[in-house]
Every structure is written in structure tokens, then in C-alpha cells.
C-alpha positions as CSV (number, residue, x, y, z in Angstrom):
1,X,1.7,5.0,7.5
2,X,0.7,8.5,6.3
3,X,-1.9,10.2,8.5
4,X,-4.7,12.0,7.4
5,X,-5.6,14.9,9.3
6,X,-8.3,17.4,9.5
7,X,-9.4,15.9,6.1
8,X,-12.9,16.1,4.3
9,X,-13.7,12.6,4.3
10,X,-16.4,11.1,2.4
11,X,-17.7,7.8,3.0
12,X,-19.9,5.9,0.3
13,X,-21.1,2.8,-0.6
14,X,-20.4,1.1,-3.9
15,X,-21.8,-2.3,-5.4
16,X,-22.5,-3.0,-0.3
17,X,-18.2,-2.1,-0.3
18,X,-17.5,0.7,2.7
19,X,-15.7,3.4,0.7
20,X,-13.6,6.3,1.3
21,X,-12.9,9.4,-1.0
22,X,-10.5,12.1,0.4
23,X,-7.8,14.2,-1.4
24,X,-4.3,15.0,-0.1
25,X,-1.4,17.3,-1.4
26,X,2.2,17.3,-0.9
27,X,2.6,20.9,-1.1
28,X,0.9,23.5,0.6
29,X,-0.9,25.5,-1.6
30,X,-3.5,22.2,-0.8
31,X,-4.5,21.6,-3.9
32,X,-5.1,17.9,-3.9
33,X,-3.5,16.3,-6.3
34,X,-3.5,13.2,-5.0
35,X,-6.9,11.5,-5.0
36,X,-7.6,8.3,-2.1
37,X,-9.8,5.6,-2.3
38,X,-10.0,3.1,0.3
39,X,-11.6,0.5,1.8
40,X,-12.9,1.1,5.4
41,X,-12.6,-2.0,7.0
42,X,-9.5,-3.6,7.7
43,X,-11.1,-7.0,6.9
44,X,-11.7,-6.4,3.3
45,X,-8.8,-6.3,0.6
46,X,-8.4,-2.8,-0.5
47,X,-8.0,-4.6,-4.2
48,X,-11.6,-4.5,-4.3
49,X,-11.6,-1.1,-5.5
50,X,-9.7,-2.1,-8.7
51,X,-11.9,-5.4,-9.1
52,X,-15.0,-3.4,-9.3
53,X,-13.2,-1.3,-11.7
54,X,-12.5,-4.2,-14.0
55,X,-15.4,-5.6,-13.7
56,X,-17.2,-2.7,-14.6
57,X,-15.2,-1.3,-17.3
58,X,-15.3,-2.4,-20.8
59,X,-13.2,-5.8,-21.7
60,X,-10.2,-3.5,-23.6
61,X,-10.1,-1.0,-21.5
62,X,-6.7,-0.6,-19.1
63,X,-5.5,0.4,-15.8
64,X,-5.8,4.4,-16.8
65,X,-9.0,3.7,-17.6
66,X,-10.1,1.8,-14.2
67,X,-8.2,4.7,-12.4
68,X,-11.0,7.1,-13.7
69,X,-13.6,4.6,-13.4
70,X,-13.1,4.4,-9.5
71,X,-12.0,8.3,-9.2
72,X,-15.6,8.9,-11.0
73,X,-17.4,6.6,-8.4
74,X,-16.1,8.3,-6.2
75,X,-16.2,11.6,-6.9
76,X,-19.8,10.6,-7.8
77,X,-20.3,10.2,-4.3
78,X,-19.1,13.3,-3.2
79,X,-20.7,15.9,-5.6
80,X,-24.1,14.0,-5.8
81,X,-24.7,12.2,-2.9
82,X,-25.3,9.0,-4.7
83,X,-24.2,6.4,-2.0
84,X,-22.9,8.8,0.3
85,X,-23.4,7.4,4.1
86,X,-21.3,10.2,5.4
87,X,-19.6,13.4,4.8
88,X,-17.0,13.9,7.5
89,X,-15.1,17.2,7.9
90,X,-12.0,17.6,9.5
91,X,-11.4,14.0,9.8
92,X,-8.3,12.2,11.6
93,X,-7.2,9.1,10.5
94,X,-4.2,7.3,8.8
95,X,-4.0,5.8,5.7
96,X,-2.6,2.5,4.2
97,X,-1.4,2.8,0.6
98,X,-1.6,-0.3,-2.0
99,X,-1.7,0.8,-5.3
100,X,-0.7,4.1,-6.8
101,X,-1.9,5.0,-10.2
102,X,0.0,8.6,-12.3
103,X,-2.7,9.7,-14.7
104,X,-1.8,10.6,-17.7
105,X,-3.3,14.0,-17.5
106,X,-5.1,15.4,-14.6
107,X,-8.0,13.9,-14.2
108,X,-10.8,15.5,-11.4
109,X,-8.0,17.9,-10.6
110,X,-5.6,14.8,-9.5
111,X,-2.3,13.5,-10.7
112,X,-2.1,10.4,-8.7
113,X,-4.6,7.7,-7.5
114,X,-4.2,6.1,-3.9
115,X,-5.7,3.3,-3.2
116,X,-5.5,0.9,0.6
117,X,-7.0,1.2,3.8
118,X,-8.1,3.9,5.3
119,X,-8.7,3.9,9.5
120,X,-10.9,6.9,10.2
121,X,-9.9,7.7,14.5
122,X,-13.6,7.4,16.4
123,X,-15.3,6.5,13.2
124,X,-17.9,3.9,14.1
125,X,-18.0,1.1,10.8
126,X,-21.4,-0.8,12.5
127,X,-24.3,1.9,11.7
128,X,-22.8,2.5,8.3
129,X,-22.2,-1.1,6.9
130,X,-25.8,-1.6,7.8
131,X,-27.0,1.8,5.5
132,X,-24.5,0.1,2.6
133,X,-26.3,-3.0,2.6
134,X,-29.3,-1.7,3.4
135,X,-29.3,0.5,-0.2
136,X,-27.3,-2.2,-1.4
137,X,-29.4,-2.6,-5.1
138,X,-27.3,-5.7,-6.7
């Protein structure tokens, strides 16, 4: 299980699912290539992500296409603060992948698309599920 260390970490909420959006690299220039998605809590199906893609896309569109859709959301998050619970810097944690998507060009600056579980060490899920459903508007 890959760990995530001292990683910005930002948490969001999307349609009341806990989210994740970090970035990781495989060399170390850092430039995180590879965008991750997750689901926070073990008890719900990281293939959520790519449901709300679907369901949320257009009829005809494809996998590529869902891959930006939840990148988007996510970055969304991030940049604007739309849905964002938390912004954690430096964050510990490790990291379960499911799905891997290659764009076909970079796409946010990523190549790749993660998807899973992501376990953030000393990260309490309680306060925060209760924020998501909170501003929870559908």
C-alpha cells in the first residue's frame, strides 16, 4: 500500500461522499503527475467516484471523459473552495489504489488518475461527515 507522506491533502465533499484530492510523483523533481481521488472512509466503495462520474457525464461520453469529470470536481475543490471541509498540509497517510486511468494528454498537469481509499493517520472522519451532509444540497 503506497503511503502518502507529508502530502497536501484536500478533503471535500461531493453529491454528501468524503473526498480526497492529493497529487503524487514518481520522480523527484515533484511534479505531480499522478492525480488521487479517494474515498475517505473505508466503508464506502471507492467506485463511487466513477459512479458519480457517469452519472453526471453526458450518455456518450467515455471513461477519458469521467477521468476529467472527477479530476475537475476535484480540483474544483481545491482552487475554489467549493466543498472543501479541509485543507491538510503535510499529511501522512497511505493509500489504496482501484482504478488507474492514463489520459490521453495531460490534463490539470496529470498523466494518470488514481482512484481507492485513502486512510489519512490522526484524521478524525466524524466532524467532517457531519459538515458534508450538513451542505449536502441534493
Amino acid at each position: 500500500m503506497p503511503v502518502v507522506d507529508r502530502a497536501r491533502v484536500t478533503v471535500f465533499h461531493l453529491f454528501g461522499e468524503l473526498l480526497a484530492y492529493t497529487t503524487r510523483s514518481e520522480v523527484p523533481a515533484a511534479y505531480g503527475e499522478i492525480g488521487i481521488v479517494a474515498t475517505l472512509d473505508p466503508g464506502v466503495s471507492p467506485g463511487v467516484v466513477w459512479a458519480l462520474a457517469a452519472q453526471n457525464c453526458r450518455p456518450r461520453d467515455h471513461t477519458e471523459h469521467h477521468a476529467q469529470w472527477i479530476t475537475s470536481q476535484a480540483a474544483r475543490a481545491r482552487v475554489t473552495g467549493s466543498g472543501r471541509l479541509a485543507d491538510l498540509r503535510d499529511a501522512k497517510g497511505e493509500f489504496e489504489k482501484r482504478k488507474e486511468h492514463r489520459f490521453a494528454a495531460l490534463f490539470f498537469n496529470h498523466e494518470l488518475l488514481h482512484t481507492g481509499t485513502l486512510r489519512v493517520i490522526g484524521l478524525d472522519l466524524a466532524p467532517l461527515q457531519a459538515r458534508a451532509e450538513a451542505e449536502r444540497r441534493y
